[in-house]
C-alpha positions as CSV (number, residue, x, y, z in Angstrom):
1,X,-9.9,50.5,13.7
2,X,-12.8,47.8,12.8
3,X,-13.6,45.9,15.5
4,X,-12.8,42.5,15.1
5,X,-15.2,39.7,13.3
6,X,-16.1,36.3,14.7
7,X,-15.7,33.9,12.0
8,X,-15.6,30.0,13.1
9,X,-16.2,29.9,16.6
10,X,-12.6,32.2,16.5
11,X,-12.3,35.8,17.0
12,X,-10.3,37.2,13.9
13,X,-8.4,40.5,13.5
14,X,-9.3,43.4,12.3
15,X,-9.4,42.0,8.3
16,X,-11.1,44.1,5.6
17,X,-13.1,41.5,3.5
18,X,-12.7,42.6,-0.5
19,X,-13.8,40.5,-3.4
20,X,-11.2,38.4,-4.8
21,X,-10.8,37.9,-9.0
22,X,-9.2,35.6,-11.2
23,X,-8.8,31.7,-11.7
24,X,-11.3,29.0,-11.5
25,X,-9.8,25.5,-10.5
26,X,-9.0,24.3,-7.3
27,X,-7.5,21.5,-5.4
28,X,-9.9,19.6,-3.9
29,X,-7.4,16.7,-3.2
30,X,-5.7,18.6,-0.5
31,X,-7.4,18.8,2.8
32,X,-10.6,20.8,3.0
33,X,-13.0,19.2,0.6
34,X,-15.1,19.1,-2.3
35,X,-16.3,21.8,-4.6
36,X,-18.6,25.0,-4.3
37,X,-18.0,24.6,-0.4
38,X,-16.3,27.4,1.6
39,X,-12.6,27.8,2.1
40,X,-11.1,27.9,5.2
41,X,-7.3,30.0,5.9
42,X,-5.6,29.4,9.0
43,X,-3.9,32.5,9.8
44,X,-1.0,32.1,12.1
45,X,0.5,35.7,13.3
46,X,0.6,37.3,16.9
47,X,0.0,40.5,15.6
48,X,-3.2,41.8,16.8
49,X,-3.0,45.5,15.1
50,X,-2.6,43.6,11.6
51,X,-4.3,45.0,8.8
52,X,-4.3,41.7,6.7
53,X,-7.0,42.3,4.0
54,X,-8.3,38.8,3.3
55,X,-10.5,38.1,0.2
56,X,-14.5,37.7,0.8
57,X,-14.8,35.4,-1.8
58,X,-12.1,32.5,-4.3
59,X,-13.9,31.5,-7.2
60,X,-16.8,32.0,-6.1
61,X,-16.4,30.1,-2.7
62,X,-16.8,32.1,0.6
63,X,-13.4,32.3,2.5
64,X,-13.2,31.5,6.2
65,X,-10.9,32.5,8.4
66,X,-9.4,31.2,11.8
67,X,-6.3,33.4,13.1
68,X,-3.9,31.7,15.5
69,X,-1.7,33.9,17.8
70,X,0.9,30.6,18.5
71,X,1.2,27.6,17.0
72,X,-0.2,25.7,20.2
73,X,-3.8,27.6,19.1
74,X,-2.2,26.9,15.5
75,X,-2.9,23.3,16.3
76,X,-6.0,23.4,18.2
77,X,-7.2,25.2,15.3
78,X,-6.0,23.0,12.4
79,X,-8.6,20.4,11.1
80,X,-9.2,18.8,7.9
81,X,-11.6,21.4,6.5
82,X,-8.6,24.2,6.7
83,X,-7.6,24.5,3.1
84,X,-4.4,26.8,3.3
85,X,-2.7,28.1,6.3
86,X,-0.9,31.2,6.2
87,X,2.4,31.7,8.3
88,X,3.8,34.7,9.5
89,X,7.9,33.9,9.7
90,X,8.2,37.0,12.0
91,X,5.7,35.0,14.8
92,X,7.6,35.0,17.9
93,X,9.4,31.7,18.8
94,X,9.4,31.2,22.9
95,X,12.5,29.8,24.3
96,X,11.0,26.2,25.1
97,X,9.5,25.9,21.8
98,X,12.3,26.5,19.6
99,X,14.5,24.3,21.9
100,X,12.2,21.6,20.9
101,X,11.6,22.1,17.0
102,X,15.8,22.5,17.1
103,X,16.4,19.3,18.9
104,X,15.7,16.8,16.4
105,X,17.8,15.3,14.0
106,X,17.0,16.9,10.7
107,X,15.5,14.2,8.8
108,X,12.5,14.1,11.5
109,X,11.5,17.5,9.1
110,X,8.8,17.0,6.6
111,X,9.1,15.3,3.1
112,X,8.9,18.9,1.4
113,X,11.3,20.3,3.9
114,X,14.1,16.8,3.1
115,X,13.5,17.5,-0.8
116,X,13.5,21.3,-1.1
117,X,16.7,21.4,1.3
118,X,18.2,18.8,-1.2
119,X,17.5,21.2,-4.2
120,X,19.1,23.6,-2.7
121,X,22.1,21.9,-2.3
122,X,21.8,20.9,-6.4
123,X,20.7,24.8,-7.8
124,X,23.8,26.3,-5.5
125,X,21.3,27.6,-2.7
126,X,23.1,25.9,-0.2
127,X,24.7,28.7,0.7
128,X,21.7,30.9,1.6
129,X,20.1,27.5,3.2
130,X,23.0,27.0,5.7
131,X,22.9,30.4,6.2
132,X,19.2,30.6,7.6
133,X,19.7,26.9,9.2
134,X,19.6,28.4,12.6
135,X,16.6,31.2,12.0
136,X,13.8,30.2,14.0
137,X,10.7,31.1,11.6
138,X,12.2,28.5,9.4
139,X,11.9,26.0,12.4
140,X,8.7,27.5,13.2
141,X,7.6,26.6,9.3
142,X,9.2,23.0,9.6
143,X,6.8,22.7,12.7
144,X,3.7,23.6,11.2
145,X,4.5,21.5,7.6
146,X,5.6,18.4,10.1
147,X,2.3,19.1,11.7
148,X,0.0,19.3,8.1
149,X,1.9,17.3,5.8
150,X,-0.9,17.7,3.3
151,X,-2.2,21.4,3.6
152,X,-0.6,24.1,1.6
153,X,0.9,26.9,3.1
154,X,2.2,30.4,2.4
155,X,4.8,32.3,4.0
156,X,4.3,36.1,5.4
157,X,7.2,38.2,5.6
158,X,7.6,41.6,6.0
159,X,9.3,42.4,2.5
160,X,13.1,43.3,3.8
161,X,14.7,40.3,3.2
162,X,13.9,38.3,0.0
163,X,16.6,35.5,0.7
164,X,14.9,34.4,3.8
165,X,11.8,34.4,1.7
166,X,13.1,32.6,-0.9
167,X,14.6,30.0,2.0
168,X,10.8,29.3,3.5
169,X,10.1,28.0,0.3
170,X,13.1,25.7,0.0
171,X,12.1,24.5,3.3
172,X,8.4,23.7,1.6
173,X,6.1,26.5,1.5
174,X,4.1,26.4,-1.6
175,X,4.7,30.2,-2.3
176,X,5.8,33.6,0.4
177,X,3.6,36.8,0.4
178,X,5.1,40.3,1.5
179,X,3.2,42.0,4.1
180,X,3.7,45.7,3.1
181,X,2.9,44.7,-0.5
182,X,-0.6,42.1,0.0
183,X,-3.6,42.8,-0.5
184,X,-7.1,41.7,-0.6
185,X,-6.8,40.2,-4.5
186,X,-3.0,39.2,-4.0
187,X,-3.7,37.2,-1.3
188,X,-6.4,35.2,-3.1
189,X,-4.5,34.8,-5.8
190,X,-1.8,33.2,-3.9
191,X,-4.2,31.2,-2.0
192,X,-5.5,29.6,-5.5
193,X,-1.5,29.0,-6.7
194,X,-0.7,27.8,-3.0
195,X,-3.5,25.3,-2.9
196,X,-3.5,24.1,-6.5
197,X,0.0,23.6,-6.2
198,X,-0.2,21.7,-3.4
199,X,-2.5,19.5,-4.8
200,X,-0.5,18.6,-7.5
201,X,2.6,17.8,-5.6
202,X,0.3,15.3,-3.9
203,X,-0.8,13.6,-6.7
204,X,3.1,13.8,-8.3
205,X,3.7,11.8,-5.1
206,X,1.2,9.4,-5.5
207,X,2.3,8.7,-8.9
208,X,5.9,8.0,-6.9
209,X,5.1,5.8,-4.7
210,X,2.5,3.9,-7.2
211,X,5.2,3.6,-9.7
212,X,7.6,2.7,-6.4
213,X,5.1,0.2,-5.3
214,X,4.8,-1.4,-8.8
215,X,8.2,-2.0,-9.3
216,X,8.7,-3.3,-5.8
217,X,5.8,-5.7,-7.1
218,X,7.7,-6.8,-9.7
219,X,10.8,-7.7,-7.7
220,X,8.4,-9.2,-5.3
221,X,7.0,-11.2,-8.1
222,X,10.7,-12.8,-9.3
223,X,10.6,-14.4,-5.9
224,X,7.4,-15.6,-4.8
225,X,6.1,-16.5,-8.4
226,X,8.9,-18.2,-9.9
227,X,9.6,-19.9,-13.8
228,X,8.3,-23.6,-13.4
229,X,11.2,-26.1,-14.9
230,X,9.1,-28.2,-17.0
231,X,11.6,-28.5,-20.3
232,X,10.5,-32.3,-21.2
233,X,7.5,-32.8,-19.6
234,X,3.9,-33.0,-21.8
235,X,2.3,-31.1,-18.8
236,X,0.9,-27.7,-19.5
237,X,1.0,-25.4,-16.7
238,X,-0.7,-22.6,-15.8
239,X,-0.7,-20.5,-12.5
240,X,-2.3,-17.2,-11.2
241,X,-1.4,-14.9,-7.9
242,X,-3.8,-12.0,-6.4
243,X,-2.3,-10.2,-3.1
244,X,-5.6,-9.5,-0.8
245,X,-7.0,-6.1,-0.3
246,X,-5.7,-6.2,3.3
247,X,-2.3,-4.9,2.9
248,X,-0.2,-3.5,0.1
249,X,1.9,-6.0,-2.0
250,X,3.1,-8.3,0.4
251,X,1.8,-12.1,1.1
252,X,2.6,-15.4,2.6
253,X,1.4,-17.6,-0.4
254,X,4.2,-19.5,-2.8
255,X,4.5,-22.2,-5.2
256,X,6.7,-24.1,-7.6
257,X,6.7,-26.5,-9.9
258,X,10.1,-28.3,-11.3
259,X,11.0,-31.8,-13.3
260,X,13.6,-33.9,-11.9
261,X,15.6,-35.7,-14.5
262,X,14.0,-39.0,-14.1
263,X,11.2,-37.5,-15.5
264,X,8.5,-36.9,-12.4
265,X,7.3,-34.0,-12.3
266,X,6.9,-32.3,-8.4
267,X,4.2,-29.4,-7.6
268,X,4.4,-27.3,-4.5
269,X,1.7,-24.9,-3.4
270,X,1.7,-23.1,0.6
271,X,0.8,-20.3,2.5
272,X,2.5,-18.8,5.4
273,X,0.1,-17.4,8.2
274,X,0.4,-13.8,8.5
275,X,0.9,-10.8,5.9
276,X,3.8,-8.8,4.7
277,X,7.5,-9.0,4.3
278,X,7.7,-10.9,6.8
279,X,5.7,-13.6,5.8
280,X,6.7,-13.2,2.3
281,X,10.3,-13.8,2.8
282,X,9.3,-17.0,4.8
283,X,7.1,-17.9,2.1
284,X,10.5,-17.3,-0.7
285,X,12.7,-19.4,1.9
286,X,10.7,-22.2,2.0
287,X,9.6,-22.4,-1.8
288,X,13.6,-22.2,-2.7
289,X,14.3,-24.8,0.1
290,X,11.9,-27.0,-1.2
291,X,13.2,-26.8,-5.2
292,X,16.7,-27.9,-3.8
293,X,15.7,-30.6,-1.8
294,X,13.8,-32.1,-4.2
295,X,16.2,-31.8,-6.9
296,X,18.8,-33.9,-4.0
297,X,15.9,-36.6,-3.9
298,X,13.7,-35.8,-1.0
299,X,9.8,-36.3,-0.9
300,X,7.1,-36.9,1.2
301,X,7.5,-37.2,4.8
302,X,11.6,-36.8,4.5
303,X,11.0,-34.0,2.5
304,X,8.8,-32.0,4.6
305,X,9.8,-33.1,7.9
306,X,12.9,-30.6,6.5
307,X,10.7,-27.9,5.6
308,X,9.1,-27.7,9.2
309,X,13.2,-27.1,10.4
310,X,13.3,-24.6,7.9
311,X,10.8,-23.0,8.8
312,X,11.7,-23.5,12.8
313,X,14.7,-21.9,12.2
314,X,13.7,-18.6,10.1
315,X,10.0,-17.5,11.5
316,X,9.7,-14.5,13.4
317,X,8.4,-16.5,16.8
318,X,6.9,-19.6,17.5
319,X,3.8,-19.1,16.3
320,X,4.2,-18.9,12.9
321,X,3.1,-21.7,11.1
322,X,3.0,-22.7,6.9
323,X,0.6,-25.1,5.3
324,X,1.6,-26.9,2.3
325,X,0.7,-29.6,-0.7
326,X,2.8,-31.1,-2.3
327,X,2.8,-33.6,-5.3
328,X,4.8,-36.4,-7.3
329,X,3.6,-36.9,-10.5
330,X,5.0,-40.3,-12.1
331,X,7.0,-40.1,-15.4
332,X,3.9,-41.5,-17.2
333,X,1.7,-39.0,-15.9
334,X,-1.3,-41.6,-14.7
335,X,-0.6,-41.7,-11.0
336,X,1.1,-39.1,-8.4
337,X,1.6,-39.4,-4.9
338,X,0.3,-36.1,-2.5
339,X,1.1,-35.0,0.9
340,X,-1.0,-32.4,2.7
341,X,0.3,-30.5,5.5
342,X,-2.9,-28.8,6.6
343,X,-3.4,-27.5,3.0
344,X,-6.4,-28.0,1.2
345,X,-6.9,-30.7,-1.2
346,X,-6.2,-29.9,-4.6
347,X,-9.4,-30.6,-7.2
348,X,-9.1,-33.1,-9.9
349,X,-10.8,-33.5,-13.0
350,X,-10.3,-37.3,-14.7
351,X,-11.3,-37.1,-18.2
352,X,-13.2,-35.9,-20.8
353,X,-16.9,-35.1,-18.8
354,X,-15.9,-36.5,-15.0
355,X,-17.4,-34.4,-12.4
356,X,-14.3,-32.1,-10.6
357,X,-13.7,-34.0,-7.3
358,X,-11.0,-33.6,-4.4
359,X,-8.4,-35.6,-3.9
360,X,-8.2,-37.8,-0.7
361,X,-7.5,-35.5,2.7
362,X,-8.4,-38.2,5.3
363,X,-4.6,-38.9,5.5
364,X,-3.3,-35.4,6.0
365,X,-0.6,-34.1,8.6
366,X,-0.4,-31.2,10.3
367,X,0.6,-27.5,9.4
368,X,4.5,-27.1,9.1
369,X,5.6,-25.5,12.6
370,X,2.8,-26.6,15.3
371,X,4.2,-30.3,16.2
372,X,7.7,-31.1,16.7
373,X,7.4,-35.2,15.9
374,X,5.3,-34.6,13.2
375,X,4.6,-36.9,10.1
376,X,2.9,-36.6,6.8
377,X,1.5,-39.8,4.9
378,X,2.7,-40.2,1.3
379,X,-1.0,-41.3,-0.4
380,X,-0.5,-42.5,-4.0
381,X,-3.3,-41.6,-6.2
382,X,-4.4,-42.9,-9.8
383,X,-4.8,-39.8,-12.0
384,X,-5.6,-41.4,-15.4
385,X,-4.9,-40.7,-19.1
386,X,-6.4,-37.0,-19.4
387,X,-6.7,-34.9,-16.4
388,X,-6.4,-31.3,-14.9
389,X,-5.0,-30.8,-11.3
390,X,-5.7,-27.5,-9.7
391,X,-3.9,-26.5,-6.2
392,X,-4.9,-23.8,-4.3
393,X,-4.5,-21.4,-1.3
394,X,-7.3,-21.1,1.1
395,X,-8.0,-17.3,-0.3
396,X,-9.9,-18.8,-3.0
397,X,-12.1,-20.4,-1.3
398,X,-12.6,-18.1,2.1
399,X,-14.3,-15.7,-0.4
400,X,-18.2,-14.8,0.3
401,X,-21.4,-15.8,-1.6
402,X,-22.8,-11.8,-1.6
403,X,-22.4,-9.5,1.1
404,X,-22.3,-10.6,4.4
405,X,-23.1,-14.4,2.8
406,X,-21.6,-17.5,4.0
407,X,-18.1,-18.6,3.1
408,X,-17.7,-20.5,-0.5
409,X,-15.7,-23.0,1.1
410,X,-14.7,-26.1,-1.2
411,X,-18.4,-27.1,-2.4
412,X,-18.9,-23.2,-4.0
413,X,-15.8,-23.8,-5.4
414,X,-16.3,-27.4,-7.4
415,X,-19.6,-25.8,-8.6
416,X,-17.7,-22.9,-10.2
417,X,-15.2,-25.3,-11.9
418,X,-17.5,-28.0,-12.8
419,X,-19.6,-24.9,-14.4
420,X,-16.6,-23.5,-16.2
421,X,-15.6,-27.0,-17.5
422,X,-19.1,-27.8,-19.4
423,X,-19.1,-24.3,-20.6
424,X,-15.7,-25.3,-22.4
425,X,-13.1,-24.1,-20.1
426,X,-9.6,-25.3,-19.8
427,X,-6.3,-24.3,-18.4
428,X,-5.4,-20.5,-17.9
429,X,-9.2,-19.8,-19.3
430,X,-10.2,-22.0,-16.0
431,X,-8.5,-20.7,-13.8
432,X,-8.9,-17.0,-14.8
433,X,-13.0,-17.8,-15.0
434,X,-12.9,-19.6,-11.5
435,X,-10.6,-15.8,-10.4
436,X,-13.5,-13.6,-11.6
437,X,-16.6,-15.4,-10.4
438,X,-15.2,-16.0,-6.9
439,X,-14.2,-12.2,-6.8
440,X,-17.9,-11.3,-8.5
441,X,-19.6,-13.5,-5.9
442,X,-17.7,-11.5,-2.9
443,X,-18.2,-8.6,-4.2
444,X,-14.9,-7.5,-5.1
445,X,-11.0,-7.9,-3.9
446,X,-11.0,-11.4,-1.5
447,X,-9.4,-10.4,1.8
448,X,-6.7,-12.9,1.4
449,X,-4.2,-13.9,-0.6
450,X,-4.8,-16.2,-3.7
451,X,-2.6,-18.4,-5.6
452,X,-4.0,-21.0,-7.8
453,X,-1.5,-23.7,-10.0
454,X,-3.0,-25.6,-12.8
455,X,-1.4,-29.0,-14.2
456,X,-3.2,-30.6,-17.5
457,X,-2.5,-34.0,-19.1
458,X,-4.8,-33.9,-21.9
């Protein structure tokens, strides 16, 4: 008998290395690596007479192996440069440790393991599925996929029963091997398939969840970036919304814009502190509380004294807090009246060549949710006959000026527009320019949320 080799820092069985043939790709999306680099097999059997011939060589790439007698070395042994593990199903189960992987409810298995068992039900397996429900190799191999979600694996058997072969794959090994029938250039083979496979049932996943994530986007989108009910009104209206890089889809910002029928036109722009679902349903309460009350009459300090009981009544705990900006704009178009609740000043442009400015902050409120008596000044501002009105959350302007710069705060941000305006810029072309050149001068994706609302009399 060969004595055994020490590959890895591990003592390995008595393998025969023999050159392996065939194939050229291989997954390097599943853990292990990048190209031209070794490959590394996780052997789990207890068998130390085995006469496993594993291949020298896959494509080209040495093959390293690691053998585990149990799966407690099994997961000492398991790191992210292991490519494929190999499983024997006849690995001896001890009593504690097949109470535990059996105590469970059964959806605690892996995402391979819930879909193949579901197949099975489909394709008339279910038979042979309940029937091995109990075996322990099949909890054994529900262990180790629960325990390297991502790796590929291969089930060992020893060739006398095909159905509970065919069962380890249902449960979500990429393929089975039979003992008394591997060999050296079988095995490599089937460590090619097992891998390659496994890569592309990751990426099939990813494409899931992107096209998952997209369309929960879009029904995101139908609440926090709603129609504005302009029919009548000479305003155009434009509006953009970015989620930060942060999180996923999820963000606190919101807006609206709606004409009441005596003709004034009301603009809304906030942002809830805090990211995700949370946040973004707050953000959806308070935009749709706001549409109705104004439509019954409400403004200014009425209006959002009822917001901040809104919002009392549906954040998460007390420390949630919104700002907001809102605005009246008179039936004639040439004077509005704001109210800030620790929002930032919108930026106005009066006329033809005027020089962007904000609008009056000195008589601002505070943030819906930090005072209880609270109040918010009404100021009445003269717009003009031709003007632009741009609101925005304090994403746009909490971008960076380079790497590791200083903020942009509002000054960058008046320089940007004032540029954009003398280069010819107006409405959605402005406020798309002002988007990219923030995002170009931070050096890509701005932490936080941005939404932007334009309103042009011109």
């Amino acid at each position: 008998m060969p004595a055994p080799v020490q590959r890895d820092d591990t003592t390995v069985g008595p393998l025969t290395a023999v050159p392996a043939q065939g194939g050229r790709a291989l997954a390097d999306a599943v853990p292990g690596g990048g190209n031209g680099g070794p490959l590394t097999l996780l052997v789990i059997e207890n068998d130390p007479a085995s006469d496993l011939s594993v291949p020298a060589l896959v494509d080209g790439r040495p093959i390293r192996t690691r053998t585990a007698r149990n799966l407690t070395e099994a997961e000492r042994l398991l790191t992210d440069d292991v490519h494929c593990i190999l499983l024997d199903l006849d690995l001896p189960v001890g009593e504690t440790t097949a109470v535990n992987l059996r105590s469970g409810p059964e959806t605690a298995g892996s995402e391979e393991d819930a879909d193949s068992r579901g197949e099975a039900g489909s394709e008339g397996g279910a038979g042979s599925a309940q029937a091995y429900e109990a075996d322990g190799a099949l909890d054994t191999l529900r262990h180790v996929l629960r325990l390297a979600p991502r790796h590929a694996v291969l089930a060992l058997t020893d060739g006398a029963d095909p159905e509970r072969a065919a069962a380890a794959v249902r449960v979500g090994a990429q393929d089975y091997l039979s003992r008394d029938e591997v060999d050296g250039r079988l095995l490599g083979r089937a460590v090619r398939y097992a891998v390659e496979r496994k890569r592309a049932d990751l990426q099939q996943r990813q494409l899931t969840e992107s096209r998952l994530r997209a369309e929960e986007n879009a029904r995101l989108e139908r609440g926090l970036l709603p129609t504005p009910l302009l029919e009548g009104s000479e305003l155009r209206f434009a509006s953009r919304y970015r989620p930060g890089r942060s999180r996923a889809l999820l963000g606190g910002d919101f807006y609206d814009t709606v004409r009441t029928a005596d003709g004034t036109v009301h603009a809304m722009i906030g942002d809830v502190c805090g990211h995700g679902p949370d946040e973004a349903a707050l953000g959806v309460e308070l935009r749709i509380a706001w549409r109705a009350l104004t439509f019954a009459g409400l403004c200014g300090d009425q209006l959002l004294g009822t917001l901040q009981k809104v919002l009392e009544h549906e954040r998460s705990n007390d420390e949630v807090f919104a700002t907001l900006c809102t605005i009246d704009i008179a039936p004639d178009g040439r004077r509005a009246g704001v109210c800030l609740a620790g929002h930032p000043s919108p930026l106005i442009v009066a006329g033809d060549r005027a020089t962007p400015r904000l609008l009056p902050y000195d008589e601002s409120g505070p943030a819906l949710g930090l005072l209880a008596q609270a109040r918010w000044p009404r100021r009445q501002v003269e717009l003009g006959g031709r003007w632009s009105l741009m609101m925005y959350t304090d994403g746009l302007i909490e971008g960076r000026v380079g790497a590791g710069g200083p903020r942009l705060e509002q000054e960058g941000m008046i320089d940007i527009v004032a540029r954009r305006l003398a280069a010819g810029e107006r409405g959605e072309a402005l406020v798309d320019g002002t988007l990219a050149e923030v995002h170009e001068l931070n050096g890509g994706e701005l932490t936080d949320d941005v939404a932007v609302l334009m309103l042009d009399r011109l």
